[in-house]
N, C-alpha and C positions, 0 to 999 in steps of 0.2 A: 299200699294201694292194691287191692285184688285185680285179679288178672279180668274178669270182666270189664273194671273199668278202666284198665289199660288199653281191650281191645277197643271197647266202645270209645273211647277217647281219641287211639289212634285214627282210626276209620274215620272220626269226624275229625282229626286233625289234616288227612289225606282228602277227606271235602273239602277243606278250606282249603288247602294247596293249591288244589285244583282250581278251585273257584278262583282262586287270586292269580292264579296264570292265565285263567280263560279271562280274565278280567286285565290282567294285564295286557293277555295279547289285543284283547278290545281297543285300549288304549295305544299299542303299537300301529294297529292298523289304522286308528282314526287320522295318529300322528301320521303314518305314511301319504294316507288316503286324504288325509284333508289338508293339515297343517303343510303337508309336504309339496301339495298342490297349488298352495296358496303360494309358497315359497317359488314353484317353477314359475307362477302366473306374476308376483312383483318381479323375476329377473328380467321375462318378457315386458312389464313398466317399463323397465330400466333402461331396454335395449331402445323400445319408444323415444322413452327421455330423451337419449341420447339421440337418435334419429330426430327431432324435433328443435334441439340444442343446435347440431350439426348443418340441420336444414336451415336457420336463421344465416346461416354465412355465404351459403347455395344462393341466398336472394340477392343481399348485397352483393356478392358477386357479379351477376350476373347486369344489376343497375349498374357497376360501376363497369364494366365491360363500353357499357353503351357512353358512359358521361366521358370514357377513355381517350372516344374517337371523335366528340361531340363538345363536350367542354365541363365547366360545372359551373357556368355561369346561373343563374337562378335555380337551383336544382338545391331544396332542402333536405338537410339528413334523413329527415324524419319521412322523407317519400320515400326511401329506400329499406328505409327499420335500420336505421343508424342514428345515433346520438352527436357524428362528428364525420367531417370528409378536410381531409387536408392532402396536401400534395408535397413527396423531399425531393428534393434535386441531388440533395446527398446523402450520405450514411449519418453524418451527424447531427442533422436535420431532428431525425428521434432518437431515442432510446428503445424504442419498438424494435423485438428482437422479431415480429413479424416481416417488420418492412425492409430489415435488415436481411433477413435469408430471401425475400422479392429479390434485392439489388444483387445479390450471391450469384443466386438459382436462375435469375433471368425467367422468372415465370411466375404464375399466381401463388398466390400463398394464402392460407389462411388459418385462423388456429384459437386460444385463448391466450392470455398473458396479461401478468398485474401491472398497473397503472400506478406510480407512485405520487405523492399529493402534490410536491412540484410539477412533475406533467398534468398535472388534473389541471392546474392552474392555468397552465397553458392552452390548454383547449378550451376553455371556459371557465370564470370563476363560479360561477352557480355550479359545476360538474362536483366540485369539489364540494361546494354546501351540501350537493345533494348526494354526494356518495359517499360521505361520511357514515359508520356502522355503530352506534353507543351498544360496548359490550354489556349484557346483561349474564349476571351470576346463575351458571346450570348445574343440576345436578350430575356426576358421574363424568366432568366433561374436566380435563386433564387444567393442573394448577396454572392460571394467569397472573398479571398484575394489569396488561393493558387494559384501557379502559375504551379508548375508541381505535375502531380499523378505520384507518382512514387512506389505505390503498382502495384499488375500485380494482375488478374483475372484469376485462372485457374481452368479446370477441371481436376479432379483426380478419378484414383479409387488406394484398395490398396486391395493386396490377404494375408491373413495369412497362415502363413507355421504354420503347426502343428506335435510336434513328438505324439509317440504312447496312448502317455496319454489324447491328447488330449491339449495340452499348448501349447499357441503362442509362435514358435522360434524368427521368425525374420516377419515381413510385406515385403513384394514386392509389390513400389508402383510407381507408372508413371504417369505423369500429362501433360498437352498443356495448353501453355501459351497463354492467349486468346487476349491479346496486341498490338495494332498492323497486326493484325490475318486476314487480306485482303483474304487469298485462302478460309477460311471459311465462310467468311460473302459474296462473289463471287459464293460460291457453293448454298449457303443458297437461294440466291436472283435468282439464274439461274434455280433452282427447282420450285420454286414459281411463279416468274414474266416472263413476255415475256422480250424479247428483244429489246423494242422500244421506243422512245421520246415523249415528248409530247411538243411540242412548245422547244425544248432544253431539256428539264428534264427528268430524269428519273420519269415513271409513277407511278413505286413502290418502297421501298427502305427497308431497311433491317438493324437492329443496336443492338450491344451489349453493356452495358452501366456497367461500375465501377462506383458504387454509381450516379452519377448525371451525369459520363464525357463519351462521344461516346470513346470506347478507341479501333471499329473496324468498320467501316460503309461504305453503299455505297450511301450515302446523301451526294450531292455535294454542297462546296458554290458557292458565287457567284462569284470564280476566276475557277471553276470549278474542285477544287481540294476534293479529300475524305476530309469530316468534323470530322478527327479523333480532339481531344480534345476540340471541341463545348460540349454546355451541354445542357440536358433536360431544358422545361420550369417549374418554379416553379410550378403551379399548379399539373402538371404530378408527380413533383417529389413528391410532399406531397403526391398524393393519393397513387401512387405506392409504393413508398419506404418507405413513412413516415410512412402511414395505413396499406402499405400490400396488398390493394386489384385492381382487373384490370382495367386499365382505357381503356376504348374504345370510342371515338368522335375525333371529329376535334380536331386538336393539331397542333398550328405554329411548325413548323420543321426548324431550323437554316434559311431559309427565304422564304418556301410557307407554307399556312395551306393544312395541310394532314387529310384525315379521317383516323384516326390510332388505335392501338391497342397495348398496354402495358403488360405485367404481371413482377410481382418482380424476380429477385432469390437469394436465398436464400442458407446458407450453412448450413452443416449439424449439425449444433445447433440450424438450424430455424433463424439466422441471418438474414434481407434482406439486400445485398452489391450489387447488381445491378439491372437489368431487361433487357428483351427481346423487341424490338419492329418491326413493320411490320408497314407500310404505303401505301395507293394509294393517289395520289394524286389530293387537292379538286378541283382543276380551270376546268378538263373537267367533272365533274359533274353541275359545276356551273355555265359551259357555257353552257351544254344544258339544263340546267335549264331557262335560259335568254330566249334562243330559244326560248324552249315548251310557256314560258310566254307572249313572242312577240306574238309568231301569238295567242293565247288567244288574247292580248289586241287588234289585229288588227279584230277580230270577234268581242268583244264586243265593240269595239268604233262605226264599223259600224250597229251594232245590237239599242248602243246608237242614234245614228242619224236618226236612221226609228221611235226607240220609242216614240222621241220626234217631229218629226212630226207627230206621229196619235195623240200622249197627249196629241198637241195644240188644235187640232180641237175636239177633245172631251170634253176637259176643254172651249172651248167657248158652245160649247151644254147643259152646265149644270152646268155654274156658275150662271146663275141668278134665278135658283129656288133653288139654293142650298145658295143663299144670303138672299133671302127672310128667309131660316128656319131660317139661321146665326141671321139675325136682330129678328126672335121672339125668339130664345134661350138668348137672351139679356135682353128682356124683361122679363123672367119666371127668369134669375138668379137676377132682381130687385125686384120679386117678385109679377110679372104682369103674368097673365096667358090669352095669347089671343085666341080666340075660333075659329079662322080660319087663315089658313096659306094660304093666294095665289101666287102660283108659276107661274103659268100659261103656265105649262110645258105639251107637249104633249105624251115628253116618260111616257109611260106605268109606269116603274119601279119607275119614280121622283112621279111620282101621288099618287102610291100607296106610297110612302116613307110618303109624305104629310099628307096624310089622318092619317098613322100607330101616324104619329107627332101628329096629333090635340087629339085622343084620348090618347095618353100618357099625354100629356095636362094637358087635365081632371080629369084622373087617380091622376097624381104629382099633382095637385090642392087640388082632393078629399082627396087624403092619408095625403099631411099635414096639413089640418085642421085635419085630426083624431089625428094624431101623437102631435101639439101643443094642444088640448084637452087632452090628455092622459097624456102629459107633465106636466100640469097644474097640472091635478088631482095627480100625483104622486108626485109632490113637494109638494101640501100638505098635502097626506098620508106622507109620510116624515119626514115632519114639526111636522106632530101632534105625529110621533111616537114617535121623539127626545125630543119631550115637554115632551110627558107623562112619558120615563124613565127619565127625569133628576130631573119632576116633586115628582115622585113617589120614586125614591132613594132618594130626599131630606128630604122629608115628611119621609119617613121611617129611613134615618138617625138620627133624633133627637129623633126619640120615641126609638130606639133601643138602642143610647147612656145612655136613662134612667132607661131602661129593664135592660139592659146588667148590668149597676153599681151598682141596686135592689138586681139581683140574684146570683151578687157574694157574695155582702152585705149578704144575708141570708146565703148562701151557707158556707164564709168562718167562721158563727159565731158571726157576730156583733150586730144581733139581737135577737142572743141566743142561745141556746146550741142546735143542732140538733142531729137526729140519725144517725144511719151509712145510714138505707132505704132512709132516707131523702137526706143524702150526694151524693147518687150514684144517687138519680134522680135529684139533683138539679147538680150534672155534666154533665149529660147527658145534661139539659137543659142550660146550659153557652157554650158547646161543639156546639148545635144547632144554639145558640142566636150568637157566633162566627162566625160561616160558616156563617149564615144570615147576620152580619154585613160586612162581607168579600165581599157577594156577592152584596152588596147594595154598597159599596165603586165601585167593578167594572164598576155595572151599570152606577155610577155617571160618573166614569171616561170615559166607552164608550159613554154616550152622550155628553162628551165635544169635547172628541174625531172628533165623530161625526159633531158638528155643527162649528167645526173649531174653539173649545173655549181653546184650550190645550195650552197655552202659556208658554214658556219657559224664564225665567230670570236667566241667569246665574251670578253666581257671587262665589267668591275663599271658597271653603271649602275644611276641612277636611276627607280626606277618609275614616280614620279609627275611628278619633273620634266623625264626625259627623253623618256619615253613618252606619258602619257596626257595630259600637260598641252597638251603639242605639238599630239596631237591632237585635243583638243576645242578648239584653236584651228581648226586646220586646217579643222573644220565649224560654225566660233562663227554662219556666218551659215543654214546649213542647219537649226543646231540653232532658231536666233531666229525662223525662218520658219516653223517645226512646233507654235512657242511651247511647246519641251520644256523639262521643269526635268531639269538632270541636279546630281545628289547625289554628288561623289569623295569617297570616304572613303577612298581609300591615303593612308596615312599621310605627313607629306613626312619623306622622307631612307630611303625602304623602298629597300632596295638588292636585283639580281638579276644573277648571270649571264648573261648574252645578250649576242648580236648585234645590237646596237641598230637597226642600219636594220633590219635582218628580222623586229624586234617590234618596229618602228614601222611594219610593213605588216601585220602582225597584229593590233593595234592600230586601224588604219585599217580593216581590212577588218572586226572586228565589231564595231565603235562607227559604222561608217557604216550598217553592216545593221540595226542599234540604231534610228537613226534614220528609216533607208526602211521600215523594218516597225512602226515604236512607233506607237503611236496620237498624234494630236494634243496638245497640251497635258496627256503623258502625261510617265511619269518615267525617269530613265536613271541607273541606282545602280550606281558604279565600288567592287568592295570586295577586300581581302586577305588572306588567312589563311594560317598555318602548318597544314601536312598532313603530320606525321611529315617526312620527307627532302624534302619537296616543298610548292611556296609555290602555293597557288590561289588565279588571279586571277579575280575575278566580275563578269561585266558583265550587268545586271539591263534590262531594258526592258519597260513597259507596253505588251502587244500582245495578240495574237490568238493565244492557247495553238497550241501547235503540237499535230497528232496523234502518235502514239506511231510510225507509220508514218512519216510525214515526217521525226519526230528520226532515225529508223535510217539514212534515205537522203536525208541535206541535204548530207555530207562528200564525196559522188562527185563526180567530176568531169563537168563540164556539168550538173548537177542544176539546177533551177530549179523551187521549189515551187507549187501550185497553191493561194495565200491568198485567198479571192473579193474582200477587203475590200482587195489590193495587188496588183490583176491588173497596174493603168497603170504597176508600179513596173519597171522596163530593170534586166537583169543579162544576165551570160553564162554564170552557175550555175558559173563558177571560184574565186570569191572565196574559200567555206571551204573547198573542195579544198585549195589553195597554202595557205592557213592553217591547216592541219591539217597540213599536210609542215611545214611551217616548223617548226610546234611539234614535232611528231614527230623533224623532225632535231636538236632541243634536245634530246632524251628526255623530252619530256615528252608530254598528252593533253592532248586537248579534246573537252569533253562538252555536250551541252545538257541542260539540268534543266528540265523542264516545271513553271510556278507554277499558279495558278489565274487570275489575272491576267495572264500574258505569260509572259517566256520568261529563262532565265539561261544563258549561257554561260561553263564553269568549262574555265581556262587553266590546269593542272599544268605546271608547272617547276620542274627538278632545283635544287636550295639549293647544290650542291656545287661544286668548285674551278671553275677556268677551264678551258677546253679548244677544242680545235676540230676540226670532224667537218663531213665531207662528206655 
């Protein structure tokens, strides 16, 4: 493809970008500006609903205040917006958990609460004809087998009569069966909504719901009948009834999506047995959504069509000096650097572009010769530093092996009887000649480290008898002298993949830190566990909790922590560096886990075949 119609291509690929952002954000703002508005305006419904809902308990109340002190000799339910008035003398008079917290509480009460078809019976048989719910099959609405609800949803309040002492006689309580309950959910919606269609549909709609079933609404199907025994969609119901809390967004409604508004309700033991909802519905939001976005796309398609004729002619005014740079950046990425770019361009701006190219040139010429120079020189500053510690910890290892074996030799007596002055210096000096031989092993081990010489050969050992036993010999008299109890709990015959000498310095190196850092007559707990593919080893010691800052930065190399209670304790801060490679070259981690009491360090190691890796 020529670089003309790359430019011309780009350009109008950067129109459309554009256009589809501007068109996008079109779309964000209608959603904010309209859809979002619509959204705050159904929760306000909702909060209505509920005030409306709440205010039908406010009235009976208030009539049965009066029937309290009066009587309820001829006084029909239905004067009061009640379905039913009965009177307990005792608690188990109902099953009413309303009238029951009246008799408690010694005071008014009022609330929602289901009505089981035994008690329906009791209040009236017709209650019961008439507040039966025939489930009808909804889309999206969570798997049933019931076929009729035949509890009823009612609000109640109840007044307690009290004689002079102060003690419930009897409750006087009255309740509206919400069932079936059209003049409520008609009143509800005529408060709130206009009076008008939208293509056929009502534009808002209004519903009280028994656990998951419409069992009073003005949401029509598509025969055009109220949708009393449809049900919520699953989604709605889990958050509303399942969690308890409000849903508000789009929600399919028996068969358009509405932008809607939920809340649970609840009886007065904090039950949730149904919920309230309010809708507008989505299709005239989402039509003038299509609208507002049409005539965008008819601006931007023509705004497209101007841009990509100026692109064309400008992308021919300045592909061939911008071809020319194209073919010498080919050349500098081969490694050629040529000393003049000609475009033979008369804009102003291409010339200077040209010129700014040849001195960058230059520059990328001059800079990597300095930087392959500098290269050089540092790989073999490098070289020689790697030589020299592997050189100088080797050399040093062999003369220290025959120091070290001298001064115990004198020290423990085999070359004759010493004094106590003698003994206390010659401890001091194997204490020294220790830490020196200590630090001269790390050295070595960081320069193999180092030059990629650290190989690992795995093959089946023992965990406890090869490793750990070895080495809590190896500190049997360090451990004696700290008077530490240490607790092994790996199992005998635990088996592990590894390089045995290289987790027998692993080994060494956090059972010795176990015990330079453990406190006195403190504990050292060796333990093992299966971790899915990976076996963790745990070595526990009584100490000084580490900070959350120090666990992060103990693994560096030359680290050395700052513990006030082990300032006197000699390290070279390599120790868990190299032990942390070792294990890492195994595939496995090491972690420290902070106790409250001291510190744990968890050894992951792979469970899996043998192998060997550098």
């Amino acid at each position: 493809m020529k670089l003309r119609s790359r430019i011309f291509i780009s350009i109008l690929i950067v129109i459309l970008v554009l256009g589809s952002a501007i068109a996008l954000l079109g779309f964000v703002v209608i959603q904010r500006e309209i859809v979002a508005r619509s959204q705050d305006e159904v929760s306000r419904n909702l909060k209505s609903m509920r005030y409306i809902y709440n205010a039908k308990t406010d009235g009976i109340i208030e009539a049965l205040s009066i029937i309290s002190h009066n009587g309820i000799n001829k006084i029909l339910p239905s004067e009061i917006g009640a379905d039913y008035i009965r009177v307990a003398t005792q608690i188990s008079d109902t099953p009413s958990s309303v009238v029951r917290n009246a008799f408690y509480e010694k005071k008014i009460i009022s609330g929602s609460r289901l009505v089981a078809p035994a008690e329906l019976e009791l209040l009236g048989k017709a209650f019961a004809a008439d507040s039966a719910i025939y489930i009808v099959e909804t889309q999206r609405a969570r798997p049933t087998e019931k076929k009729v609800e035949d509890r009823a949803l009612v609000i109640e309040c109840a007044i307690p009569r009290l004689d002079y002492l102060g003690n419930v006689t009897s409750v006087l309580y009255a309740g509206r069966i919400i069932n079936n309950d059209v003049d409520l959910i008609d009143e509800i919606h005529n408060f709130i909504f206009e009076d008008t269609l939208y293509e056929g549909k009502l534009p808002g709609t209004a519903t009280i719901f028994l656990d998951d079933v419409r069992i009073t609404t003005n949401v029509l199907t598509e025969k055009g009948e109220r949708a009393i025994g449809t049900r919520v969609s699953e989604e709605v119901y889990n958050k509303v009834i399942g969690s308890g809390e409000a849903y508000r967004s789009r929600a399919f409604v028996v068969t358009d999506w509405y932008v809607t508004a939920y809340e649970p309700i609840s009886d007065p033991d904090g039950k949730r047995i149904g919920a309230l909802y309010v809708g507008r519905l989505e299709k005239p939001f989402m039509d003038m959504t299509i609208r507002v976005l049409l005539i965008f796309g008819l601006i931007l398609a023509g705004s497209a069509v101007a841009g990509s004729i100026i692109s064309f002619f400008l992308a021919s005014n300045i592909s061939k000096p911008v071809f020319e740079m194209y073919k010498a950046t080919k050349k500098i990425s081969s490694g050629l650097y040529p000393k003049q770019v000609s475009t033979g361009s008369r804009i102003k701006e291409i010339h200077s572009l040209a010129e700014a190219f040849e001195t960058m040139i230059l520059d990328l010429s001059a800079r990597e010769s300095a930087i392959t120079a500098k290269s050089e020189q540092l790989a073999a500053l490098n070289k020689s530093y790697l030589d020299l510690i592997g050189f100088v910890s080797h050399e040093l290892k062999g003369i220290l092996a025959s120091t070290i074996l001298n001064a115990y030799t004198v020290r423990d007596g085999f070359l004759g009887m010493i004094n106590f002055k003698q003994r206390k210096a010659l401890d001091s000096i194997t204490r020294n000649l220790d830490y020196l031989a200590e630090t001269v092993k790390n050295f070595l081990n960081l320069s193999r480290i180092e030059k990629g010489e650290l190989n690992i050969s795995k093959a089946e050992c023992l965990l406890r008898e090869d490793i750990f036993d070895e080495t809590l010999e190896a500190f049997g008299k360090a451990i004696a002298d700290q008077e530490m109890v240490v607790i092994n709990e790996i199992p005998v015959g635990e088996k592990i993949p590894a390089d045995r000498d290289m987790l027998f310095i692993v080994a060494n190196n956090i059972v010795g830190n176990a015990i330079k850092y453990g406190n006195e007559k403190g504990r050292i707990i060796l333990s093992v566990s299966a971790n899915g593919d990976m076996t963790d080893i745990e070595i526990y010691n009584d100490g000084q909790p580490l900070s959350k800052e120090d666990a992060d930065k103990m693994f560096g190399k030359f680290v050395r922590l700052d513990l006030a209670k082990k300032r006197h304790v000699k390290g070279t801060g390599l120790g868990l560096y190299i032990t942390k490679e070792i294990v890492e070259r195994h595939g496995g981690t090491l972690a420290c886990r902070l106790e409250e009491e001291g510190n744990s360090f968890i050894i992951s190691l792979p469970r899996g075949k043998h192998e060997e890796s550098a």
